[in-house]
N, C-alpha and C positions, 0 to 999 in steps of 0.2 A: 144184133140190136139195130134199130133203125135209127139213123141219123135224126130224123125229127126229138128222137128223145135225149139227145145231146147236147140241145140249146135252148134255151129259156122260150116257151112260149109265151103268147100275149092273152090275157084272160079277156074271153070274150065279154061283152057288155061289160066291161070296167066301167064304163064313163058315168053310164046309168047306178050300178050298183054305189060309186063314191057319191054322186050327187043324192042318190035316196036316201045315203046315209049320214048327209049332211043335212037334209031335211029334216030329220025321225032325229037326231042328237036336238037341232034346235028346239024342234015341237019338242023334245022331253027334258028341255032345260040343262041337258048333259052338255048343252056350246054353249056361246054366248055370243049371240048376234052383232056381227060386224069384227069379230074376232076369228073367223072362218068364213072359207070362200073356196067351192068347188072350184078347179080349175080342169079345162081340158080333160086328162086322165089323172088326177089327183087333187090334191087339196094342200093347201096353206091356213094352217094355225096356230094361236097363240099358244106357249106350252100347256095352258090347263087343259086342251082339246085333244094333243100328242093321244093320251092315254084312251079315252075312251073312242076315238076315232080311229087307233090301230085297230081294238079288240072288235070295235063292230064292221070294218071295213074287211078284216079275215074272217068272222064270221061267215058276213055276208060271199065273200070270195067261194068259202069249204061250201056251204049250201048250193051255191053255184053249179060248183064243179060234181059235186054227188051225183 
């Protein structure tokens, strides 16, 4: 087994993928503006946003990676 599959890689285009998906939750009213904020490689939100922001941020991750 190769080393590389030993240690957590880093998902390419993370940065892009949480930031579109913080755009597409706002435009579809699932956030609430000023209550979420892309950061860097991740996001900071109020708890109503936890939820639909894990499911579309792993979405978008698995389509990714496919």
């Amino acid at each position: 087994m190769a080393k590389d599959h030993l240690v957590l890689q880093p998902i390419p285009k993370i940065r892009d993928l949480v930031t579109d998906t913080v755009r597409e939750g706002l435009a579809s009213g699932d956030l609430t503006k000023g209550k979420v904020a892309a950061i860097d490689i991740g996001v900071i939100c109020d708890d109503g946003g936890v939820n639909p922001l894990a499911r579309a941020i792993h979405t978008q991750v698995l389509k990714y990676l496919r």
